[in-house]
KOLDOMAR-658615 format. One record per residue (C-alpha): residue in one letter; x, y negated, z negated. Coordinates in nm, 2 decimals. Layout:
BEGIN
A  X  Y  Z $
...
***
This chain:
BEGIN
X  8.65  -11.18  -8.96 $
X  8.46  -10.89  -9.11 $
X  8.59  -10.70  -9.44 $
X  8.27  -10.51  -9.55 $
X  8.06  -10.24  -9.31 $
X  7.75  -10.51  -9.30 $
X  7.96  -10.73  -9.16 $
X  8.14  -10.53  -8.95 $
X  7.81  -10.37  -8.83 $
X  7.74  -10.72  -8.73 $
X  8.01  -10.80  -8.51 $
X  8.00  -10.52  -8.29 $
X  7.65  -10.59  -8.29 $
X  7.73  -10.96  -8.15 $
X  7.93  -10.77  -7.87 $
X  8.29  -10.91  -8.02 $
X  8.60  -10.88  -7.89 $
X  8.77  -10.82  -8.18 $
X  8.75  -10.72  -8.50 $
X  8.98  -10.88  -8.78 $
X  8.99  -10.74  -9.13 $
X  8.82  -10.46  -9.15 $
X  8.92  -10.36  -9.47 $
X  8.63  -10.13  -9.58 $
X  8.59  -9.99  -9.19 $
X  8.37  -9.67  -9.19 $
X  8.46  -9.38  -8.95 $
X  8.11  -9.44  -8.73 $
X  8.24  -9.78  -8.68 $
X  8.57  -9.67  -8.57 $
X  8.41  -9.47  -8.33 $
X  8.23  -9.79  -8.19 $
X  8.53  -9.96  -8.15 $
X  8.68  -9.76  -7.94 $
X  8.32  -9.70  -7.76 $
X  8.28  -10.06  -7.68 $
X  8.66  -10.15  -7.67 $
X  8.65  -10.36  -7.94 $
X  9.01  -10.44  -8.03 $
X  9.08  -10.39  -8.39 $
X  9.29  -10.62  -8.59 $
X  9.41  -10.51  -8.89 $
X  9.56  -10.83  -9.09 $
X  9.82  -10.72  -9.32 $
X  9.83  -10.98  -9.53 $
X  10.07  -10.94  -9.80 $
X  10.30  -11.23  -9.77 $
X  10.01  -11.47  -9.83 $
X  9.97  -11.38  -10.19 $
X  10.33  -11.56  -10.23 $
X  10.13  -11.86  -10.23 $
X  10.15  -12.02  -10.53 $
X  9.75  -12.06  -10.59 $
X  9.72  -11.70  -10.51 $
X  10.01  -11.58  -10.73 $
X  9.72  -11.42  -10.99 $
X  9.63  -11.19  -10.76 $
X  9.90  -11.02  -10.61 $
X  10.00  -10.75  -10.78 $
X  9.67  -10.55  -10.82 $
X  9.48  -10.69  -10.50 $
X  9.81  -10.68  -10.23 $
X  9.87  -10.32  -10.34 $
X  9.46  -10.23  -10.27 $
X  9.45  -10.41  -9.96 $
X  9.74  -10.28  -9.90 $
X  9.68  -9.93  -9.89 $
X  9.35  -9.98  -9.70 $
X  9.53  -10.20  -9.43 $
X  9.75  -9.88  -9.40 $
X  9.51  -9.65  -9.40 $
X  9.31  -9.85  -9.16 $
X  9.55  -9.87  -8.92 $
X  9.61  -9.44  -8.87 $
X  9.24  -9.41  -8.88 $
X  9.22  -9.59  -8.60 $
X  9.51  -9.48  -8.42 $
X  9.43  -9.12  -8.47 $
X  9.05  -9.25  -8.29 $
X  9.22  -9.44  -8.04 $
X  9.09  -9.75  -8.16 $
X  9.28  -10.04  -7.97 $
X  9.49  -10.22  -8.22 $
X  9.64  -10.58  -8.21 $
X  9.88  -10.73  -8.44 $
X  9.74  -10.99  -8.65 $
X  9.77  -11.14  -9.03 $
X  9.65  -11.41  -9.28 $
X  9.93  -11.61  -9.24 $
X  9.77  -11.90  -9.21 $
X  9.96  -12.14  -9.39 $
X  10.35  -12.25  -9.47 $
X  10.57  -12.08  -9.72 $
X  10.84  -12.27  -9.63 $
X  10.82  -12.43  -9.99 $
X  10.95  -12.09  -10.09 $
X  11.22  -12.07  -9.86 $
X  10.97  -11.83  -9.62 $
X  10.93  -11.98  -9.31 $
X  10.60  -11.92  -9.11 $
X  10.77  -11.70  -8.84 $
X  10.95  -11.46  -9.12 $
X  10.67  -11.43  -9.29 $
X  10.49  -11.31  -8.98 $
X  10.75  -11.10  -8.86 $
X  10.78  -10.94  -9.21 $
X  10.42  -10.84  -9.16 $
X  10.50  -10.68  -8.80 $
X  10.76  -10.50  -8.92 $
X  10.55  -10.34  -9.20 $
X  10.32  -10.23  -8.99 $
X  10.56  -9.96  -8.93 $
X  10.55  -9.87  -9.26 $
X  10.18  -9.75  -9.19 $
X  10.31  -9.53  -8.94 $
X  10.33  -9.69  -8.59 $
X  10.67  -9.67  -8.45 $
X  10.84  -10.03  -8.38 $
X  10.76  -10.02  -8.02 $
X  10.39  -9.93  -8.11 $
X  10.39  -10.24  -8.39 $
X  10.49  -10.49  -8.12 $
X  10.28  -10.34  -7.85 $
***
């Protein structure tokens, strides 16, 4: 998991696979990605700020990450960056009548909204 460009400079450096987060992904390391065939994963990760804990942050910081997540993902398409489907959803919301699979496929589906068609999101 890498957010910032040190850390992302990091992982490709460590020869990853992938590459989760990403949230502050420059254009060089785009480029590498797709160089080295490091698969990007973008982690749209708006349903976990209906945790309760989190509830604080969710208006200002889901809209940023948001936008950058979106953003993200047709800067890497329009590189050719390989992208994978993948999110933060890493614990149960079925105390708020979400349960774990909605919640995910919420997130698949909203990939769409950042401009891959739904065959592309589920691809």
């Amino acid at each position: 998991h890498a957010i910032l460009p040190s850390g992302i400079d990091v992982a490709i450096g460590a020869g990853v696979d992938t590459l989760e987060h990403g949230t502050y992904i420059t254009g060089e390391q785009l480029l590498l990605l797709k160089e080295k065939g490091i698969i990007f994963v973008p982690t749209y990760a708006d349903s976990l700020f209906l945790s309760p804990a989190l509830q604080s942050l969710a208006k200002s910081h889901t809209l940023h990450v948001t936008l950058k997540t979106c953003s993200n993902i047709r800067r890497a398409q329009a590189h050719k960056v390989p992208l994978a489907f993948g999110s933060d959803n890493y614990f149960s919301l079925e105390s708020r009548d979400v349960s774990f699979g909605a919640a995910t496929l919420s997130i698949l589906q909203r990939y769409s909204h950042c401009g891959l068609t739904p065959s592309e999101a589920i691809t």
